[in-house]
Backbone bond lengths (Angstrom), bond angles and torsions (degrees), N, CA, C in turn:
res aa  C-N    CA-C-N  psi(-1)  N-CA   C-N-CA  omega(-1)  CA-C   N-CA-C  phi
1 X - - - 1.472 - - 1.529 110.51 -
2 X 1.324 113.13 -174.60 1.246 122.43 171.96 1.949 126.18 -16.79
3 X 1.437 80.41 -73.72 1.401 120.73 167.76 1.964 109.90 -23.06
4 X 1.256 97.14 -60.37 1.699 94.59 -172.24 1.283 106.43 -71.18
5 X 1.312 142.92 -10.39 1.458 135.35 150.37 1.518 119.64 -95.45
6 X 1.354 122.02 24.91 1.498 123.97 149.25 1.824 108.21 -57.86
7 X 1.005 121.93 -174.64 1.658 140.35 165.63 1.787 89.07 -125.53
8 X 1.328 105.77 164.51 1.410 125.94 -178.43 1.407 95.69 -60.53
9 X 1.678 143.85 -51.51 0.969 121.24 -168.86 1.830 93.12 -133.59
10 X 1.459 91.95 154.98 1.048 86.77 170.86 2.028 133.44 -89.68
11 X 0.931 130.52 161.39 1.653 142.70 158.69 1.669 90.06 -16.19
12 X 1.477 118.85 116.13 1.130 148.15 158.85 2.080 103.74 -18.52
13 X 0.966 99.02 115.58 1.822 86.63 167.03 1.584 107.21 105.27
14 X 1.738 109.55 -25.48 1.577 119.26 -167.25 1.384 121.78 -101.19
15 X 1.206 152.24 130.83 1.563 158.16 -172.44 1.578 101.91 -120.84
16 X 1.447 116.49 151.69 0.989 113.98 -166.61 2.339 86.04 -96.23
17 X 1.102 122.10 136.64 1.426 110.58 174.53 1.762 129.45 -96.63
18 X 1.380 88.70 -22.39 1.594 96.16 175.11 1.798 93.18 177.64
19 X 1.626 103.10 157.38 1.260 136.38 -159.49 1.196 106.28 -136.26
20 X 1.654 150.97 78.23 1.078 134.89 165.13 1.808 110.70 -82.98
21 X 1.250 127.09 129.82 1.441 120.18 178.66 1.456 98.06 -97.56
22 X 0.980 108.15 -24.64 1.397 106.04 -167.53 1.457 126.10 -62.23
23 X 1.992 115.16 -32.11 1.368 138.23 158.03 1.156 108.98 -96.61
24 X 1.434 149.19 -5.35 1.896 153.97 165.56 1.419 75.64 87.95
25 X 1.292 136.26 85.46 1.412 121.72 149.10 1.653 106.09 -157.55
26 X 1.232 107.75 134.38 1.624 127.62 -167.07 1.558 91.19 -136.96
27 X 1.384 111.15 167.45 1.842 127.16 -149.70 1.392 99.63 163.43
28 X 1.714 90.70 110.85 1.686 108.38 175.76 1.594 111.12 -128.20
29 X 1.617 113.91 134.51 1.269 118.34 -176.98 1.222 102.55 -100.98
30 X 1.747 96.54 172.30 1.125 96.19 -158.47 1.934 104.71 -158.45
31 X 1.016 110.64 140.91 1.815 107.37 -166.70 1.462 114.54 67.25
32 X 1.152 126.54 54.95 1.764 128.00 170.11 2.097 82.95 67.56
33 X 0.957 112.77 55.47 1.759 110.08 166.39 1.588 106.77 51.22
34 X 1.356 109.77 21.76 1.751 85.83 167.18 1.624 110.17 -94.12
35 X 1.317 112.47 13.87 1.710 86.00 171.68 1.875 91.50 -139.31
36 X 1.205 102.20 156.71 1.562 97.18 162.94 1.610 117.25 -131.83
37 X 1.295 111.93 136.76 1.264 120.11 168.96 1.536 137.35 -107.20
38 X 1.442 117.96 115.61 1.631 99.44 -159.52 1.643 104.69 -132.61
39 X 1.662 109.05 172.57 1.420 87.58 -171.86 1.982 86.04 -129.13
40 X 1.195 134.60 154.06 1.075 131.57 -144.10 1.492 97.37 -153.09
41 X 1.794 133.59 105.69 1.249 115.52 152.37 1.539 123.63 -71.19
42 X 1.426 107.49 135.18 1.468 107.43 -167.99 1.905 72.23 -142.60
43 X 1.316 102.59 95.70 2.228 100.59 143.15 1.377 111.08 -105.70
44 X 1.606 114.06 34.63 1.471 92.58 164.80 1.644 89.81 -110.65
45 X 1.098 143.60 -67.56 1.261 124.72 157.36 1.282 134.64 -23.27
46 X 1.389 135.77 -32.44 1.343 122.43 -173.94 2.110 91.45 -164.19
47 X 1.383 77.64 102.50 2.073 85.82 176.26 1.273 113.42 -81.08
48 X 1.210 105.13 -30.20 1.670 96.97 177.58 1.031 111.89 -73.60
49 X 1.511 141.98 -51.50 1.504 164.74 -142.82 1.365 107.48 -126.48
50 X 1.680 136.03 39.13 1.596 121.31 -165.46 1.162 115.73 -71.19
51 X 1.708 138.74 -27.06 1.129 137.45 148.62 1.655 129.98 -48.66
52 X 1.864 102.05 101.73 1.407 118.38 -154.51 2.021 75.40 -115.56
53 X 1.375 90.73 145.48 2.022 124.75 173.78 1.281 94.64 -123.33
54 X 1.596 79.15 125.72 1.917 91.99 174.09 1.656 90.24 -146.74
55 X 1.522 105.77 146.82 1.343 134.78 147.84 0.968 116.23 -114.21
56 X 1.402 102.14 155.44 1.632 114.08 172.67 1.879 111.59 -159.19
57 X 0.937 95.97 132.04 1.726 110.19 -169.02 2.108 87.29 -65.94
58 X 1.321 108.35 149.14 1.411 108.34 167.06 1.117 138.73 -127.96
59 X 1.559 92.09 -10.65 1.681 116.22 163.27 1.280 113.38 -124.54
60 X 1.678 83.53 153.53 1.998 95.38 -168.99 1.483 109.20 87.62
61 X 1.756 113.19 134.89 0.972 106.65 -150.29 1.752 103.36 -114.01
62 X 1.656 91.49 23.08 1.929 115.36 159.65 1.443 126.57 -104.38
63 X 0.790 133.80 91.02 1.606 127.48 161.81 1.288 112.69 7.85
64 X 1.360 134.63 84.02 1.562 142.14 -171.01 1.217 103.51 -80.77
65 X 1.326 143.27 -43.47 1.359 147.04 151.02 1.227 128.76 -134.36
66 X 1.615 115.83 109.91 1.506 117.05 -175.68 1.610 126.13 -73.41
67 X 1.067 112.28 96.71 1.524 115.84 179.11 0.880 136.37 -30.96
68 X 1.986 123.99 -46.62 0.674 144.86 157.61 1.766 121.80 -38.30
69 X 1.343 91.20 -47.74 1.771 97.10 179.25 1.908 125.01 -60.43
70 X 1.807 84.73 -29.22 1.978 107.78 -169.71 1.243 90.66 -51.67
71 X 1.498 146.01 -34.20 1.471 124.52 -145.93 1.076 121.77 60.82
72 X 1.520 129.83 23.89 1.231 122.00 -170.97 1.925 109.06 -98.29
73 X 1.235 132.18 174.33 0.673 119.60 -169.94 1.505 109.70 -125.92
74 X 1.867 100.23 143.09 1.324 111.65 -140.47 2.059 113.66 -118.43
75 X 1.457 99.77 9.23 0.854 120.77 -163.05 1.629 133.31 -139.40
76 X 1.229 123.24 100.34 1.561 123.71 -154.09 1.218 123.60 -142.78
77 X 1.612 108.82 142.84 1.636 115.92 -157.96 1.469 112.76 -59.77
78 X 1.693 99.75 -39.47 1.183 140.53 -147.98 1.890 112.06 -94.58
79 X 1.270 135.11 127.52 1.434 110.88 161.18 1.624 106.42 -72.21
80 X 1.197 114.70 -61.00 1.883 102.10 165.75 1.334 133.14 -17.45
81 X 1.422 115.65 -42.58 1.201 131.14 160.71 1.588 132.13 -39.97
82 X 1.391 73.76 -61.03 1.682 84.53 -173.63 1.867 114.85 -85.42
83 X 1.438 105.53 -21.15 1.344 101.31 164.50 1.709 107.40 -65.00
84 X 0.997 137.74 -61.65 1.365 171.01 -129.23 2.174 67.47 -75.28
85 X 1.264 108.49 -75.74 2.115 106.16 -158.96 1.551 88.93 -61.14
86 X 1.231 140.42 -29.27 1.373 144.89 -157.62 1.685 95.52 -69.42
87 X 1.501 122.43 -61.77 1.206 133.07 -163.19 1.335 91.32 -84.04
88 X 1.466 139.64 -41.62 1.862 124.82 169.58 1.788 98.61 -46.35
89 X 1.546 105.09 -49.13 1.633 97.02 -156.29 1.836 120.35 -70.84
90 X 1.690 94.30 1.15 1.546 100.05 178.23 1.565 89.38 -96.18
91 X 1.252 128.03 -71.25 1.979 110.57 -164.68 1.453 89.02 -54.31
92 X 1.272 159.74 0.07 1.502 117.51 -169.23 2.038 87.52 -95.77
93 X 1.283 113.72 -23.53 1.225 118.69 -173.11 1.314 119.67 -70.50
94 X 1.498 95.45 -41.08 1.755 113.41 -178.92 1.838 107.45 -64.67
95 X 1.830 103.60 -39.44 1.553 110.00 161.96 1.591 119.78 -38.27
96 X 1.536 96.86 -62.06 1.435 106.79 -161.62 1.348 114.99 -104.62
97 X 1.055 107.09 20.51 1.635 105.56 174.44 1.405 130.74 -64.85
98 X 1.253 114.18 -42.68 1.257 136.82 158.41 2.012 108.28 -39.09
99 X 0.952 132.91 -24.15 1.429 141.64 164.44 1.412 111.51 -68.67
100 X 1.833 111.30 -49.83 1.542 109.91 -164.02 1.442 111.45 -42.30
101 X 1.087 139.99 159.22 1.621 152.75 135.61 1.537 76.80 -34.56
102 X 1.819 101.47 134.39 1.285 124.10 132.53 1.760 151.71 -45.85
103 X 0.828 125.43 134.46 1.763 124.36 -155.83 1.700 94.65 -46.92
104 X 1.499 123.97 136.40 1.325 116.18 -160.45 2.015 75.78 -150.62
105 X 1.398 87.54 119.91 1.974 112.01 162.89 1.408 118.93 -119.79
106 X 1.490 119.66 -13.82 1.282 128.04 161.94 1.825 107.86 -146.31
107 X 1.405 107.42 170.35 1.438 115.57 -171.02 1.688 109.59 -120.52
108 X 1.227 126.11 135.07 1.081 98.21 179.88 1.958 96.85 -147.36
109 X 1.275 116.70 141.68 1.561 116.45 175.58 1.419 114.04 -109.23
110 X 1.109 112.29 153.80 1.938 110.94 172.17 1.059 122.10 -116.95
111 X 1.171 122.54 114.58 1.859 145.55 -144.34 1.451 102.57 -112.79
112 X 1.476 111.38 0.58 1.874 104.54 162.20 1.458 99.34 160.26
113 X 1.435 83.04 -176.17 1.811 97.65 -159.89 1.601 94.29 -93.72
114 X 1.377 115.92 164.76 1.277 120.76 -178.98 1.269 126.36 -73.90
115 X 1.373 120.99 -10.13 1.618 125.93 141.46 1.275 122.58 -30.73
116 X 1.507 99.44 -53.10 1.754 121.64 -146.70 1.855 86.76 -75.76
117 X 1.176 120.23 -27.13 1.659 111.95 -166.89 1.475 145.16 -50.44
118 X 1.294 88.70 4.52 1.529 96.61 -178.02 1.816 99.36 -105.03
119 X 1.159 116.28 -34.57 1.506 107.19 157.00 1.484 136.29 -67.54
120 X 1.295 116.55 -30.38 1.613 147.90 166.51 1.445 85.67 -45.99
121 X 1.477 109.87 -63.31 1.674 119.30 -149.74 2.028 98.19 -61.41
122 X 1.622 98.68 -49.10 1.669 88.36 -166.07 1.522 94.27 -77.99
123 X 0.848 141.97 18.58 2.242 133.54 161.73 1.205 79.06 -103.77
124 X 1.422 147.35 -117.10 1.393 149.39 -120.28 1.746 114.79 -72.65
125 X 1.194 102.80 142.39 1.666 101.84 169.12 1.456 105.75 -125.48
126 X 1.287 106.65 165.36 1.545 114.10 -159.12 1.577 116.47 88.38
127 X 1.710 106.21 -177.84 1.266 120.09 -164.65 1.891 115.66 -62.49
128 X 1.206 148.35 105.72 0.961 148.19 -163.44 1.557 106.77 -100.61
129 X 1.656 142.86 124.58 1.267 125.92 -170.73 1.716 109.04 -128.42
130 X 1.263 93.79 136.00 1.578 84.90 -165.40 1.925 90.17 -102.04
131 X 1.939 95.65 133.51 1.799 94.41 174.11 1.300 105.39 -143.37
132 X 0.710 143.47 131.62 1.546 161.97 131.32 1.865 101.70 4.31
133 X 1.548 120.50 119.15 1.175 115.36 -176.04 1.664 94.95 -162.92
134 X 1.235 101.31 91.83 2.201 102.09 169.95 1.373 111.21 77.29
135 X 1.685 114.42 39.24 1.376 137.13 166.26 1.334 97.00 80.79
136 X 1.486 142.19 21.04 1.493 145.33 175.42 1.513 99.83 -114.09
137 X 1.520 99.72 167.23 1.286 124.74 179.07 1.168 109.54 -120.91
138 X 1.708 119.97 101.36 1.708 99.70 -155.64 1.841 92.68 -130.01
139 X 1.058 119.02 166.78 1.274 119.84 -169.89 1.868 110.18 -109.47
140 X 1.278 110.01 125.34 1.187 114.97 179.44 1.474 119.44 -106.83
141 X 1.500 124.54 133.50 1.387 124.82 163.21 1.407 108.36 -111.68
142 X 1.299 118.08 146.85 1.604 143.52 142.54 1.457 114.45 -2.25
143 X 1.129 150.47 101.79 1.295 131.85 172.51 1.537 106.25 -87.33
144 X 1.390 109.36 160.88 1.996 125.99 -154.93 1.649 75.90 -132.35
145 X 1.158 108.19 135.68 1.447 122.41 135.19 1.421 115.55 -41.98
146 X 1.108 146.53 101.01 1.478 146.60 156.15 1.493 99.22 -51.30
147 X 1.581 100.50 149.62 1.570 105.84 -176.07 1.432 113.70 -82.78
148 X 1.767 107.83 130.15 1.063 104.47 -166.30 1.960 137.57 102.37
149 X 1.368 89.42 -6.55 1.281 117.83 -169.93 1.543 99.76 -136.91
150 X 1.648 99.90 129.91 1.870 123.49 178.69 1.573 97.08 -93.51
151 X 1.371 131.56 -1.57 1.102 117.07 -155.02 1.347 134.56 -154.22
152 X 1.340 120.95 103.42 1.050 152.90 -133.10 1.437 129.15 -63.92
153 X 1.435 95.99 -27.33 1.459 127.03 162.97 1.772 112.86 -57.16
154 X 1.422 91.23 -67.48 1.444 118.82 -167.85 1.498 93.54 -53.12
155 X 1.979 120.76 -57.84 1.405 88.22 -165.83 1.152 119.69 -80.79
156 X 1.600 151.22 11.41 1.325 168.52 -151.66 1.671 93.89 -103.17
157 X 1.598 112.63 -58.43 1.198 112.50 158.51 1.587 131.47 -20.89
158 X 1.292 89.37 -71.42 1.715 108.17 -170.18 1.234 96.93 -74.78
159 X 1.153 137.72 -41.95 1.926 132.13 -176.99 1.654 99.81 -47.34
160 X 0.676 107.25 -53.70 1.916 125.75 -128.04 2.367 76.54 -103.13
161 X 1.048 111.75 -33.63 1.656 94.05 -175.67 1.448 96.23 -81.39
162 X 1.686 127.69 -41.64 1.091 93.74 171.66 1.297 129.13 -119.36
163 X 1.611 116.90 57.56 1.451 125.90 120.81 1.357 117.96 -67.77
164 X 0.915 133.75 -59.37 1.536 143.29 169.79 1.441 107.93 -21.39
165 X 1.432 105.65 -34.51 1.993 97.86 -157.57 1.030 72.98 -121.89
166 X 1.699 176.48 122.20 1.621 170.98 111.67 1.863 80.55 -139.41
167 X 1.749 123.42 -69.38 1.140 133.08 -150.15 1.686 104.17 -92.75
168 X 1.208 116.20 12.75 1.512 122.05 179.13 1.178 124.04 42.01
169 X 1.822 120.04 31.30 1.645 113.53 177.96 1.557 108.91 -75.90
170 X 1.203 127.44 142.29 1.418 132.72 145.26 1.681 113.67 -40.73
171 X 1.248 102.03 148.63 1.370 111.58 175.81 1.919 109.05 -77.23
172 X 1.568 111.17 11.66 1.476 118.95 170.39 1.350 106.24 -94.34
173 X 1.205 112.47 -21.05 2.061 129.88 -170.06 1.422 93.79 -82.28
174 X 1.510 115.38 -78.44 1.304 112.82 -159.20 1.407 118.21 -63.08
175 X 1.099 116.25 155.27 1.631 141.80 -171.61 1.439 102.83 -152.32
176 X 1.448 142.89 38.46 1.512 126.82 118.54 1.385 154.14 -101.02
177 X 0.889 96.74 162.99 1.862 86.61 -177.90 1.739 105.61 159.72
178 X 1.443 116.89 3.54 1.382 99.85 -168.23 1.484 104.23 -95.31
179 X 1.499 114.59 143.61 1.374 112.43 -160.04 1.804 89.96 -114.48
180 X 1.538 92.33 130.14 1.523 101.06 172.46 1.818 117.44 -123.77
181 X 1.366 108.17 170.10 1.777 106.64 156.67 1.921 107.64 -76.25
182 X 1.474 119.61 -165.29 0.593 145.02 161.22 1.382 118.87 -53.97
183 X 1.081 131.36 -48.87 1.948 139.87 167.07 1.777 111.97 -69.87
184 X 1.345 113.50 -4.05 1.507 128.01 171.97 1.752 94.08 70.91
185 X 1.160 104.71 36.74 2.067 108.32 164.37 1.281 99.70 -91.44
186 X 1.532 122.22 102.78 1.416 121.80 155.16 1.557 127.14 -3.15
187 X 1.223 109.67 125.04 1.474 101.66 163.95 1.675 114.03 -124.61
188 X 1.412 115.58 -7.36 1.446 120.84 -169.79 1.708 110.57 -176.69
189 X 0.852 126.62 98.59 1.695 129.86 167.80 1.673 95.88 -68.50
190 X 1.328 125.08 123.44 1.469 151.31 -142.11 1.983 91.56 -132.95
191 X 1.261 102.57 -24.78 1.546 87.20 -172.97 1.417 129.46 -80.24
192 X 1.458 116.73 -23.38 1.716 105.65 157.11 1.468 133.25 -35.16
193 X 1.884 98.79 -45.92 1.278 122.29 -175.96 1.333 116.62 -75.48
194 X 1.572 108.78 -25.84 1.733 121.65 178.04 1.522 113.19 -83.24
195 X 1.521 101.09 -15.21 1.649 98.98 -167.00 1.572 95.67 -87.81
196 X 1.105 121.53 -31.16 1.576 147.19 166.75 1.793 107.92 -35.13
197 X 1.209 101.46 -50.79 1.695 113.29 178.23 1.047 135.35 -85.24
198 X 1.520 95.55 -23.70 1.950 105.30 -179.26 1.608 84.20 -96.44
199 X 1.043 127.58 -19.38 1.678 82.71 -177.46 1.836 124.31 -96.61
């Protein structure tokens, strides 16, 4: 099974989580359980190749790394095989982890400096938070899914350009756009793309 192509220990960061032999399927976490990795016989999907690799991020309620995008390959003749990309796909993770976006349960952007708040205040309703970000005092709101939109960026975008053009600041005034989680750990600086729109 699985098992005889483990190594004695596993890739730094990884636990093995469960072993069913009975369906060919084994699943190892990895970083305090925010990601999982599993290996899955499926020959009704793929007879030549039934050994299918899947990850999936498990915390945070953003896509921390899309699998789909890695190019990695997800599909194998072999059970050796597929353990063999399974244990590459934990050190290349354990490498690059330090890159992922941070664990994210809410989204939040900052639409001005704490000067600016009494104008911020009459456009926006709801909770407004003032935090400290690159020796400024800048004010952050909540980002909403806009209707119609998966994406979080985009609607932070569209909020925040037209506040910008409703409240008539110059693109010399404004100072938002930085997109964070909930703990204010960056997830996306928005202002190249914002400076792009207001003008």
């Amino acid at each position: 099974m699985y098992t005889d192509y483990l190594p004695a220990e596993l890739p730094e960061n990884w636990v093995i989580a469960e072993i069913d032999e009975k369906n060919d399927y084994i699943e190892f976490l990895g970083f305090d359980e925010e990601f999982l990795i599993s290996i899955l016989k499926d020959t009704y999907e793929n007879s030549d190749e039934p050994f299918q690799l899947i990850m999936n991020p498990l915390k945070g309620m953003l896509s921390r790394y899309a699998f789909e995008n890695l190019d990695w390959p997800q599909w194998f003749a072999k059970r050796i095989e597929a353990v063999r990309s399974a244990l590459d796909l934990m050190n290349w993770m354990n490498q690059n982890y330090s890159n992922f976006d941070p664990v994210t349960l809410e989204v939040f952007v900052s639409i001005g400096t704490e000067d600016q708040l009494p104008v911020i205040q009459k456009y926006y309703e709801g909770e407004l938070i003032i935090h400290p970000y690159a020796n400024e005092q800048l004010v952050f709101k909540k980002v909403s899914l806009l209707r119609g939109s998966w994406d979080y960026s985009e609607s932070a975008i569209e909020s925040i350009c037209h506040f910008a053009k409703t409240v008539k600041l110059s693109p010399e005034e404004w100072k938002g756009g930085i997109l964070t989680n909930e703990k204010f750990q960056i997830l996306e600086d928005l202002r190249p793309e914002l400076i792009k729109h207001l003008k």
